[in-house]
N, C-alpha and C positions, 0 to 999 in steps of 0.2 A: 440300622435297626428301625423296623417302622415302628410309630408312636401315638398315641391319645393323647389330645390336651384340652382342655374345659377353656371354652370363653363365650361369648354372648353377642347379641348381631341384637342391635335395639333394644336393647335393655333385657334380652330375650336368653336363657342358659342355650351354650349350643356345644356341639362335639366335634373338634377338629380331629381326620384321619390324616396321618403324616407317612408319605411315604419317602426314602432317602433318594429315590430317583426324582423327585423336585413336584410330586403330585399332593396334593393337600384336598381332601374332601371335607365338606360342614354340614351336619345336620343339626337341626333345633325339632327333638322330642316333644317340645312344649306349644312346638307349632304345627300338628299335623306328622313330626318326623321328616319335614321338608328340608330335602337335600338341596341346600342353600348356596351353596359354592363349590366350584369343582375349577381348582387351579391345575398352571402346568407352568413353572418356573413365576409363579406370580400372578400370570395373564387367566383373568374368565374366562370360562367354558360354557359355561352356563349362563344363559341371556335373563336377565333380570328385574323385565318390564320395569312393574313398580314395586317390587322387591318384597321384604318379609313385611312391610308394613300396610301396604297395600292386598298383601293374601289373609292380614291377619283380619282389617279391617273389611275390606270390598270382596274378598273373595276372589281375584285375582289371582292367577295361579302363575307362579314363574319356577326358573328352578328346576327341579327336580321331585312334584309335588306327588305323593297318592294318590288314585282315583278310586273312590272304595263307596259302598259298595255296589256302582256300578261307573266305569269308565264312559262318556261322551254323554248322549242323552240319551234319555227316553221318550217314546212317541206318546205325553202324556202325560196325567197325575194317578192314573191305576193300570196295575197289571195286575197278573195271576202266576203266581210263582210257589212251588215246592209244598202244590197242596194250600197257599192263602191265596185269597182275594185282598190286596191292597191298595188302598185310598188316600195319595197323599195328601195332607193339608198345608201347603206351603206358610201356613201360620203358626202352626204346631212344632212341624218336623223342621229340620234347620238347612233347607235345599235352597238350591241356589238354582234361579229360572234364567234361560237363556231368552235372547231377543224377541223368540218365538214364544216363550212362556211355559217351554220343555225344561224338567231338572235336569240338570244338566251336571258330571261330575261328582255324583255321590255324595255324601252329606259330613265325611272327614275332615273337610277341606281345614287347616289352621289349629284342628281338635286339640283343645290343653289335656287329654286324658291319656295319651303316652306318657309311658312309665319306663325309663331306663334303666334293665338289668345285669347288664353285663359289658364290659367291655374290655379290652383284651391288647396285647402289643408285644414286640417281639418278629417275629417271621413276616407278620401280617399287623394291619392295626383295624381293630372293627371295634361295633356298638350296637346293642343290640336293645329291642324298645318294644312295651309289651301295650296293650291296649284291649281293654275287656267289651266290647262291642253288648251293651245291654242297659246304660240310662233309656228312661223314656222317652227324651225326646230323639234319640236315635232312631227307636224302636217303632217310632210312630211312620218312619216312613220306609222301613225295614225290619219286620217282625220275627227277626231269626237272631236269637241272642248266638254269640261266637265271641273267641277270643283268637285277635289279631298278634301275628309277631314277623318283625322285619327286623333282620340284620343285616347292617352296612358293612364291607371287608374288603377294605384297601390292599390290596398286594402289588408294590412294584410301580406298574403306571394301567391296571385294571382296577376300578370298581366293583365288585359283586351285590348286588342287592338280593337276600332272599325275602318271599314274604309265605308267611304259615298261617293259617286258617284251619281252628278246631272247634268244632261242634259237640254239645248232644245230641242234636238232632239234626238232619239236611237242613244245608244251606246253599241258596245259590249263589254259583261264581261266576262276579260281572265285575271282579274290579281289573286297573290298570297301572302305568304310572305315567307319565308324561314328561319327558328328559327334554327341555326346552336348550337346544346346543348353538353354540356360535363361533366360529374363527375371528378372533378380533386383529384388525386392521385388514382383515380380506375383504373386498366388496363380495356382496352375496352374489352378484351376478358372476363372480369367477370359482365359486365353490362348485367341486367335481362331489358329485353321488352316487350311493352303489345302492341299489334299492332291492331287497328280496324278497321280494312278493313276485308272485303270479297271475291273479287277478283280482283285478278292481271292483267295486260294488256299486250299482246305479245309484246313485241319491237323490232323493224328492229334492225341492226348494226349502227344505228344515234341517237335512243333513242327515236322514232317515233313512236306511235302505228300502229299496222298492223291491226287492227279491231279483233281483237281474243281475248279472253281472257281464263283465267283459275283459278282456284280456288286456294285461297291465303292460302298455305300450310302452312308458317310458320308466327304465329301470335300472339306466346310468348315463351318464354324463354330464355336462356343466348345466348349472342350475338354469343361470341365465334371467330369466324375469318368468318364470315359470310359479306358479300360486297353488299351493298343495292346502285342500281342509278334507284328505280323500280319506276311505274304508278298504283296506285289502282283506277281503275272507279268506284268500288261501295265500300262503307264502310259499316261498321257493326254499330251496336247502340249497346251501343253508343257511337257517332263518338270522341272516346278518345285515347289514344296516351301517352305511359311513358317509360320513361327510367330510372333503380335505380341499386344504387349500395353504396357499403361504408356509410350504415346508410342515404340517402338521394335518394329521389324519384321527377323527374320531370312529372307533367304533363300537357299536349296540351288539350284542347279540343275545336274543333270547335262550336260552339254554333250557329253561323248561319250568311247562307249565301254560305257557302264553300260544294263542294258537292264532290269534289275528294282530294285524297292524290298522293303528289310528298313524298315517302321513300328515302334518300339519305346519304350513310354511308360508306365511302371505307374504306377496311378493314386496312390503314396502317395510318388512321388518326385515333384522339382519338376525334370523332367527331357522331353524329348521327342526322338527322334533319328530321321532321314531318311536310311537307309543306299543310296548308293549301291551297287551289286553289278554284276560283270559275268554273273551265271550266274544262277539258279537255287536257292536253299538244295535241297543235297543233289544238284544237279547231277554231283559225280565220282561218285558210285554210280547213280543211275538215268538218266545222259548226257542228259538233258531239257534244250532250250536250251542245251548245250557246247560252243563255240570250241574249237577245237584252232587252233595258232599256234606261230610263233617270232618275231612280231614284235605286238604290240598295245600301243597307245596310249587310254588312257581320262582323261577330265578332269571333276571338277567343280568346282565356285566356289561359296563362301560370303559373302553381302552383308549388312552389316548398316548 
């Protein structure tokens, strides 16, 4: 029987999913909904830079974190999206600027404003976490009020994430999540990957697309000393995603909703991540690939 069980990572409430095939998932609702731990007989899955306290404080993203509401960065503090003109104040609004001084990852990061509704056990073990997307200071760097809902659903040795977005009115959809994964005691350099994308996106020196692309030359094989921070606009079918090594295989697959890959893996971490996205990096300023909506549905699943 999988199971729900209540406990806390830093003094922080969080939700253990338990499955009877030896897989255990942790979110903390109180921190963003950041999927915190993802075991498999004990051993992490999930690479854990500087952990919940470091995402809660620095904004450091490890884990299994949201990118909402937009995934990577933007070329900027203003865009034009779904009918507004937007001006962020990075004093105001509560974004987080990258080296470049681009927002970068959305403005959820850590959010105390998850609400946990449901939670469930028996077949499956899930948790599901509501979030009303419309304080102020949200709103000042995103003017589209919405209510967020993500459900976690452990079954067996799969993760399912779904995530719901409902509106009154259009909204644009730029978010992602960012599954930060690792084999622990495999050297990174012996991890075999199965990459499904098709092709790659030119990147400026900011990490911007330039509108160009090119065909996604490398799309399996051992990692090796290989440094991924890349954008795939179009993926392959099917849109799957693994990384194995030391007798154990992870895998991603988008199942829907998500229509690009953020690749992110520098070569001196023992880290690799498969970011589902629904948009585009940089999608709210150059509208390239933009859904506007008041209602979308996107899911992926993590198997190990």
């Amino acid at each position: 029987m999988h199971t729900v069980r209540d406990s806390s990572i830093d003094d922080r409430a969080a939700v253990v999913l338990v499955s009877p095939a030896g897989v255990a998932a942790t979110f903390v609702p109180g921190a963003g909904m950041v999927g915190a731990s993802l075991t498999l007989g004990g051993e992490e899955l999930l690479f854990q830079r500087g952990g919940l306290i470091d995402y809660v404080k620095r904004g450091k993203t490890f884990g299994l974190p949201l990118l909402h509401p937009w995934a990577n960065r933007l070329d900027g503090l203003r865009y034009e999206a779904a009918g507004r003109t937007v001006t962020i104040d990075p004093h105001e609004a509560p974004v987080r600027l990258d080296e470049n001084g681009l927002p970068n990852h959305g403005v959820l990061g850590a959010s105390p404003l998850w609400k946990v509704t449901d939670t469930g056990e028996g077949a499956a073990a899930s948790v599901t976490a509501e979030l009303d997307f419309g304080p102020a200071p949200l709103l000042a760097a995103f003017p589209f009020p919405h209510h967020l809902e993500v459900e976690a659903r452990l079954e067996d040795r799969t993760l399912t994430v779904d995530t719901r977005l409902r509106a009154d009115e259009p909204v644009p959809i730029s978010f992602g999540w960012h599954p930060y994964l690792t084999l622990p005691g495999v050297p990174r350099a012996e991890w075999e990957v199965a990459l499904g994308v098709a092709t790659r996106a030119v990147l400026d020196d900011r990490g911007i697309p330039t509108g160009q692309t090119e065909p996604a030359t490398f799309t399996r094989g051992v990692l090796g000393d290989r440094d991924f921070d890349d954008f795939y606009p179009e993926l392959a079918d099917p849109q799957e995603f693994s990384v194995a090594g030391g007798g154990r295989r992870i895998v991603v697959r988008f199942e829907e909703g998500y229509s690009h890959a953020q690749i992110y893996g520098p070569a001196e971490q023992d880290l690799i991540c498969f970011e589902p996205m629904t948009a585009p990096v940089n999608a709210l300023v150059s509208g390239d690939g933009l859904t506007v909506s008041g209602d979308y549905a996107a899911r992926f699943s993590v198997a190990v």
